[in-house]
C-alpha positions in Angstrom: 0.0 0.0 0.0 1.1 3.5 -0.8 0.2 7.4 0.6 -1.3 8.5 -2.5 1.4 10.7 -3.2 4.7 9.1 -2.6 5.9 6.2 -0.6 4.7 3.1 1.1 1.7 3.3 4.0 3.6 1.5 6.3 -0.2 -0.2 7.8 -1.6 -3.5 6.0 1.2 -3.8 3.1 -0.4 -6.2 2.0 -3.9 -7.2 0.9 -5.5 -8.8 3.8 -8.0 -11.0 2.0 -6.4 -12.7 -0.4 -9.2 -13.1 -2.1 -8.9 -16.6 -4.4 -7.9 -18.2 -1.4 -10.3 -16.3 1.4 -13.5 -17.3 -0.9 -12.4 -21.1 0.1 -12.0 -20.9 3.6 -15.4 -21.2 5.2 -15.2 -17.6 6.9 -18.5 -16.1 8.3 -18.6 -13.3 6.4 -19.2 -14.3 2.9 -20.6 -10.6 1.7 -17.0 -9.6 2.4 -15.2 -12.5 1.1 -17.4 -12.8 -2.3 -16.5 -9.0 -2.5 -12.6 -9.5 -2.5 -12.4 -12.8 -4.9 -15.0 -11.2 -7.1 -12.6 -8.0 -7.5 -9.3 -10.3 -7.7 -10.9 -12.4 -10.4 -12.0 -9.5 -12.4 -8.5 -8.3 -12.6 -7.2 -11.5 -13.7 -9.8 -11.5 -16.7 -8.9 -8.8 -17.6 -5.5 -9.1 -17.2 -3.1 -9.1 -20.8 0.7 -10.2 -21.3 2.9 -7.2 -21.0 4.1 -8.5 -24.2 1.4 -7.9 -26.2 0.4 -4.5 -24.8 4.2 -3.7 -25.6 3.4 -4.5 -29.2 0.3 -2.7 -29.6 0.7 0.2 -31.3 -2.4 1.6 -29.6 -0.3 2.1 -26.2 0.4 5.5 -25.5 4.4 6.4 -25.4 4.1 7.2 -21.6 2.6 3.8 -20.8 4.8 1.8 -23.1 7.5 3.2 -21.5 6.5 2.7 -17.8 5.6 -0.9 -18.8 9.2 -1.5 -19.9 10.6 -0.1 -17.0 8.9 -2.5 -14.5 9.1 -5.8 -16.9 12.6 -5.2 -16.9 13.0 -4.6 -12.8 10.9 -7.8 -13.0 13.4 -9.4 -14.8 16.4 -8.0 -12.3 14.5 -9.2 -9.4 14.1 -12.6 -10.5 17.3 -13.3 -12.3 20.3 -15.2 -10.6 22.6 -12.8 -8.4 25.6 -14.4 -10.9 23.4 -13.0 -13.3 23.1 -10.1 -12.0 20.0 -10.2 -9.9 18.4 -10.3 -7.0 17.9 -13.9 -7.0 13.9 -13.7 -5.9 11.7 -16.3 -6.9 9.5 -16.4 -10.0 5.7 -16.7 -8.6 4.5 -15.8 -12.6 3.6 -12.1 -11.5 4.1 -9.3 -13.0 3.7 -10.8 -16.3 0.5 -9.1 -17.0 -1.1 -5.8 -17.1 -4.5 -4.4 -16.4 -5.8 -0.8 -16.3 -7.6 -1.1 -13.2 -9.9 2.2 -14.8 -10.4 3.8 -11.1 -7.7 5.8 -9.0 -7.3 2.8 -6.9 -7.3 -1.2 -6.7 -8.5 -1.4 -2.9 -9.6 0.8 -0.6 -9.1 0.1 3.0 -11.6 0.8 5.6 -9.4 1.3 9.4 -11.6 1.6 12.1 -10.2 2.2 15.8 -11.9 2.9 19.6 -12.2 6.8 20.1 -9.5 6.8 22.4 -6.9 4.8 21.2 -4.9 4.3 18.4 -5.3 0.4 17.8 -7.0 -0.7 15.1 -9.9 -2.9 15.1 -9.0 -5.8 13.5 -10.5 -9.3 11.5 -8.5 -12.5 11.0 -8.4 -14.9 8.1 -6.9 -18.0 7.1 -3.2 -17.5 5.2 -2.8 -13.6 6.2 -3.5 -13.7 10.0 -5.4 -10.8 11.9 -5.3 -7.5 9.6 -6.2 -3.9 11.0 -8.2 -3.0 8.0 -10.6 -4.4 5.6 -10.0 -4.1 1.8 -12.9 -3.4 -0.8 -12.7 -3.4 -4.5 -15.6 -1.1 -4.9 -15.5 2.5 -3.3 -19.0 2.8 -2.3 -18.7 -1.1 -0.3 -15.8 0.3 1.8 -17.3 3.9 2.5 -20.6 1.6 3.7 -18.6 -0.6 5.9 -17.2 2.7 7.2 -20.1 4.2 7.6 -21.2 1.3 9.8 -17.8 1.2 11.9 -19.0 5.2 12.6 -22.0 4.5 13.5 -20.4 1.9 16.1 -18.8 4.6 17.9 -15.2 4.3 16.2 -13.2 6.8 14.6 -12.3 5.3 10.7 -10.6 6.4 7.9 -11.2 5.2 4.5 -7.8 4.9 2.0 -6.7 4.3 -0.9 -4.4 1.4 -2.3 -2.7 1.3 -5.6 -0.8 -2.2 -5.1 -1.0 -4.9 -3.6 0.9 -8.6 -3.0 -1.3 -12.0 -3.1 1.8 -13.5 -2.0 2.3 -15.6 -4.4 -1.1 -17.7 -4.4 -2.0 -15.5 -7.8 -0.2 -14.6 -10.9 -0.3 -10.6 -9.6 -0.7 -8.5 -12.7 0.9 -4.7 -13.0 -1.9 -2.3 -12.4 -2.5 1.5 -14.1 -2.3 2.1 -10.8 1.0 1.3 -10.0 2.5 2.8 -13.6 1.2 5.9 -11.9 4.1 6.4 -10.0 7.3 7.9 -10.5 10.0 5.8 -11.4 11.9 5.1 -8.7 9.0 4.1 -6.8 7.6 2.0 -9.1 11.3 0.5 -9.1 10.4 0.3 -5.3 7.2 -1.6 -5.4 7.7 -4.0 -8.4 10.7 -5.6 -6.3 8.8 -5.1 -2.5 5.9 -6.6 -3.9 7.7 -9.5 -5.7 9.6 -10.4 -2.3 6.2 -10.7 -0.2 5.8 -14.1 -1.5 9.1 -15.7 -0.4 8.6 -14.9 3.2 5.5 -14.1 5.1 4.7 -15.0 8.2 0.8 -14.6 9.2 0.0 -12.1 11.6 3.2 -10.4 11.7 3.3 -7.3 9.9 6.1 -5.9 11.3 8.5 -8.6 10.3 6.7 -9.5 7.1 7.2 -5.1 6.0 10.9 -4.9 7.6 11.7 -8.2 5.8 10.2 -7.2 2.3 11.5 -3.4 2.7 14.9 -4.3 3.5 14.9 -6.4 0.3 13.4 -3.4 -1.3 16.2 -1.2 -0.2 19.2 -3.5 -1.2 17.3 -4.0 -4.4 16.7 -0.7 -5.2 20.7 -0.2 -4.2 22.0 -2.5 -6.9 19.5 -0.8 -9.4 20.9 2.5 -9.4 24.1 1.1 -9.1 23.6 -0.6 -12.8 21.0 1.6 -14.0 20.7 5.1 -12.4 21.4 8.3 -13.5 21.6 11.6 -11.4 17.5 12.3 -12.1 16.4 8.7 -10.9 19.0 9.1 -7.8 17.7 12.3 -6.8 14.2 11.7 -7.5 14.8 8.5 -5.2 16.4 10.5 -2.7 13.7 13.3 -2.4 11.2 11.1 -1.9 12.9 8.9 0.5 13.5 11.8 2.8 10.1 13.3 2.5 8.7 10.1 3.3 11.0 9.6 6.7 9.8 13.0 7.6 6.1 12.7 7.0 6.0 9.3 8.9 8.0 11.1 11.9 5.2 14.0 12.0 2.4 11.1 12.0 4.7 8.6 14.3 4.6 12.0 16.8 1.1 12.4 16.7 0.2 9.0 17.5 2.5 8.5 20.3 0.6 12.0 21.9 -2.2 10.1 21.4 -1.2 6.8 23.3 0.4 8.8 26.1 -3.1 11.0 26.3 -5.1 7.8 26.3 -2.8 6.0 29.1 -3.8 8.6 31.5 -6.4 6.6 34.1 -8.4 9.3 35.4 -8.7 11.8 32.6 -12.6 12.7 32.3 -13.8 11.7 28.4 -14.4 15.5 28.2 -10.7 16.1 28.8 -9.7 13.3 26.3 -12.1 14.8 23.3 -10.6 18.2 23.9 -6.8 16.7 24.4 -7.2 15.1 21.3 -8.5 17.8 19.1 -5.4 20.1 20.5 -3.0 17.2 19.0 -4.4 17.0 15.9 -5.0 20.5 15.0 -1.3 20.9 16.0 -0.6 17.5 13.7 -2.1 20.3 10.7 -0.3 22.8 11.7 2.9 21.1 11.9 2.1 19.5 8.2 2.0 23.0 6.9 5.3 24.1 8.0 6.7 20.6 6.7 5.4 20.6 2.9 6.3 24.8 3.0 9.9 23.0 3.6 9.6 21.3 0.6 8.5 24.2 -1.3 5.1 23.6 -1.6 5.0 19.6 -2.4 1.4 18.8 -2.1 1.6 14.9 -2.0 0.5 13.7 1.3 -2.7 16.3 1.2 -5.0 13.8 0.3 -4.2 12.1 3.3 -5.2 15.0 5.2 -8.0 16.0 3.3 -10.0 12.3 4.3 -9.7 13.8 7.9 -6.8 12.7 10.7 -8.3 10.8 13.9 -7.1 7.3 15.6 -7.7 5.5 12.8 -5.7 7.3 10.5 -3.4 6.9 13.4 -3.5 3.7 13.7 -2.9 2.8 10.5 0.8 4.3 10.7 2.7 2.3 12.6 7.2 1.8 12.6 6.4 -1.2 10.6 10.0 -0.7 9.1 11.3 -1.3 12.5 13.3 -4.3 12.0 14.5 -3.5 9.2 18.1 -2.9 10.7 18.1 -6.4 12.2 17.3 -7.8 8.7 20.2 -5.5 7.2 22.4 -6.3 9.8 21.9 -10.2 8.8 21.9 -9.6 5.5 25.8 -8.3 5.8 26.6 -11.7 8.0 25.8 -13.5 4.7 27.8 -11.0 2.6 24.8 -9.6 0.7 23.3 -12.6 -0.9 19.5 -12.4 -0.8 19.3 -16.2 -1.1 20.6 -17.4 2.0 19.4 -14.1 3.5 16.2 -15.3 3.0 16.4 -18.7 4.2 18.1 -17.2 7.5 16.0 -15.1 7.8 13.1 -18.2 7.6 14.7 -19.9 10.6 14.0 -16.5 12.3 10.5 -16.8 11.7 9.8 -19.5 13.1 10.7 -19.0 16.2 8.2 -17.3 18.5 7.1 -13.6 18.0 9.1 -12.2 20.7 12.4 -14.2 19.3 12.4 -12.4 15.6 14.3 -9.4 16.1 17.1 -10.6 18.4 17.3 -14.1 16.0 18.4 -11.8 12.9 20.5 -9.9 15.1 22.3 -13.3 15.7 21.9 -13.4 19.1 
């Protein structure tokens, strides 16, 4: 998942329902579940080989040429490392493309108490317990938010221009994802394309840190054999405006969890404790993107309103992405055996991860 004008949404990465394999399962909630595999089918209809809509001389120049771009990261991220690669495995995605015809795949509906930042969540067979709920159709996921609201809980409805079926499907590129600059697209074709190879159910953190720190070493060898000074400094630019937007919200929320820890506070207190944080989290916003000369982005993000859900759904889910760069080193850079380490690591209890990478 991605803010809708730059980088990754650190909060549900990846698709909760994965939707082929969720319609199977025997979950209670079939309106929801016939929802997602209805969507994922319909993109794999109309799904066509990159190939061919290379060869059509009815693609526009722009599209031909993002298409390119992210069949031939495709083809870096799967190849050999002696070949030059990354050495990731070849789940058949990618392969395809499909304009999606809306400004988003998914949107996700996050929905959170009115006094805390953690996110209601719903568990499923294959991705574990989820804070959101995905929805192919805009109108289904503003409905499901509309009854979280009327619930009590403060939600916020986003977004999503990709997304990972880790590996169960044969993902197709999405107009969606073409929309981005280059060195994000860069970015996501090779995050999303090591999802697959290790994900552990229910564990977001490791599952982001492990597929972001892939992303980053990646996205290192890229430039290194294909930049140029624009892509670096495009890449750059947006990796720094990213760090500092997720600071601002990171800030915010913690605020919030220190304002809700408080025992004795009257509910009147709270509401008015919590309004004064956020209308400072605007404030502080404004003086950010006048720092990057007027870089308008992340407005939409603001513009859907900020409250605990929005919160919520931003949470240091690159956290361990030290301890999976400090073991990728111990292996001397080679993603293969990184990634099987990095296996026995996750499978030992939850607690365990972090300090298993770190080798200790």
């Amino acid at each position: 998942m991605r803010w809708a004008g730059g980088r990754r949404v650190r909060a549900g990465l990846v698709l909760g329902a994965v939707a082929a394999v969720l319609a199977l399962s025997g979950c209670a909630d079939v309106r929801y579940l016939t929802q997602a595999a209805g969507g994922q089918l319909d993109l794999l209809r109309r799904a066509r080989p990159v190939e061919a809509a290379l060869a059509d001389p009815a693609t526009r120049p722009e599209l031909r040429r993002k298409l390119q771009l992210a069949s031939d990261v495709r083809a870096f991220a799967v190849a050999s490392e002696a070949a030059g690669g990354l050495g990731l495995p070849d789940h058949g995605s990618f392969l395809t493309f499909v304009d999606v015809g809306r400004p988003f795949v998914v949107w996700n509906v996050f929905s959170a108490p009115e006094f805390s930042v953690t996110l209601d969540t719903s568990c499923f067979p294959v991705a574990g317990c989820v804070g959101y709920r995905g929805y192919f159709a805009e109108a289904d996921a503003r409905a499901y938010a509309q009854e979280r609201r009327a619930a009590g809980r403060d939600v916020s409805v986003g977004g999503v221009s990709a997304y990972s079926t880790l590996g169960y499907l044969k993902d197709p590129l999405l107009s969606t994802m073409l929309a981005y600059p280059d060195a994000t697209l860069i970015r996501t074709v090779i995050h999303e394309l090591a999802h697959p190879d290790l994900y552990v159910p229910g564990d977001t953190v490791f599952n982001e840190s492990y597929a972001t720190a892939v992303e980053e070493e990646g996205m290192r060898r890229w430039l290194a054999a294909h930049g140029t000074p624009e892509l670096r400094e495009q890449d750059r630019a947006a990796q720094a405006r990213q760090a500092a937007f997720e600071a601002l919200l990171l800030d915010a929320r913690a605020q919030l969890e220190a304002l809700y820890a408080q025992p004795d506070l009257p509910d009147a207190d709270r509401r008015t404790r919590k309004a004064a944080v956020l209308a400072a989290l605007h404030a502080r916003y404004g003086a950010l993107k006048a720092s990057w000369g007027g870089y308008a982005g992340y407005d939409a993000y603001f513009a859907r309103g900020v409250n605990n859900a929005a919160l919520g759904a931003v949470a240091a889910y690159a956290t361990m992405v030290p301890d999976f760069q400090a073991l990728l080193a111990r292996v001397d850079g080679h993603l293969p055996a990184f990634t099987e380490a990095a296996r026995v690591c996750s499978r030992r209890p939850q607690a365990e991860r972090a300090a298993c990478l770190r080798g200790s």
